[in-house]
N, C-alpha and C positions, 0 to 999 in steps of 0.2 A: 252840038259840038262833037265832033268824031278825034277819038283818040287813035294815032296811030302807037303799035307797040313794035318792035323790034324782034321781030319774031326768030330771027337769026341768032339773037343773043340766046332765048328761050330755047333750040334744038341745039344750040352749042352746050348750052348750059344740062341739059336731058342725055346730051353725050358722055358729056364728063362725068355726071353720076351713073352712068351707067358702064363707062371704063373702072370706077373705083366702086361699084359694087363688084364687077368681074372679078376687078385683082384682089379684095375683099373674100373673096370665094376659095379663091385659088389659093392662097395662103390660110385661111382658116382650120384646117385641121394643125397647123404646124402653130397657130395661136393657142389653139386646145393644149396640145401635147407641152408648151412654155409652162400654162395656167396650171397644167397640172403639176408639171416637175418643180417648177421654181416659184410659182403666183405666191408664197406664202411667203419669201423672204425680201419682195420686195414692193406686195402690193399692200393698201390699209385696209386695215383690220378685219369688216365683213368679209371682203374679198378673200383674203388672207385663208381665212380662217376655210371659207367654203372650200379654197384649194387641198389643203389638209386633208380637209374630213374627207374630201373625194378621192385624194389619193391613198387616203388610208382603207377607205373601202373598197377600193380596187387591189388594191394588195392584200385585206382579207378574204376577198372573192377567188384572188389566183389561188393564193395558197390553201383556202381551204379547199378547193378541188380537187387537191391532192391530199388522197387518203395514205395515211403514215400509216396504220395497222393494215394495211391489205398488201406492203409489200411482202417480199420474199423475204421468207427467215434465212439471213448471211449470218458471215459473222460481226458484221458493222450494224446490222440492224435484227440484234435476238431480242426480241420480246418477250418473248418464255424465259431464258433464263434470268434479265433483267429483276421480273415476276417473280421471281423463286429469291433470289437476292435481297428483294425488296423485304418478303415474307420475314426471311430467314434473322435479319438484321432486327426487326420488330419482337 
């Protein structure tokens, strides 16, 4: 007994997943950037939560790259005197 298959349906069918991995592609950083800014206020719970903690630790990473004692002593940012203030108050 020979089965025939429809093989036309099969390469249509291998088209189309292969248009919706593309467009799947091409939007995916912009699904990233969602997951991260908003994924916690609208997705459940595990998810949620992973959105947070990631964005929270990318906002610890920025900032702590930036070192506060290594600027320039102005007058918006005296850490010497601040120091002496502190002392003095104690």
């Amino acid at each position: 007994m020979k089965r025939n298959f429809n093989i036309q349906f099969l390469n249509g069918f291998g088209g189309l997943l292969g248009k919706l991995a593309i467009l799947l592609g091409k939007f995916f950083p912009i699904y990233i950037l969602i997951f991260i800014a908003y994924g916690d206020s609208f997705l459940p719970s595990p998810l949620s939560d992973l959105s947070y903690n990631t964005r929270t630790k990318i906002n610890q990473v920025l900032l702590g790259s930036v070192n506060t004692d290594k600027l320039k002593n102005s007058k918006y940012n005296n850490k010497k005197n601040d120091k002496l203030v502190e002392d003095t108050m104690k």
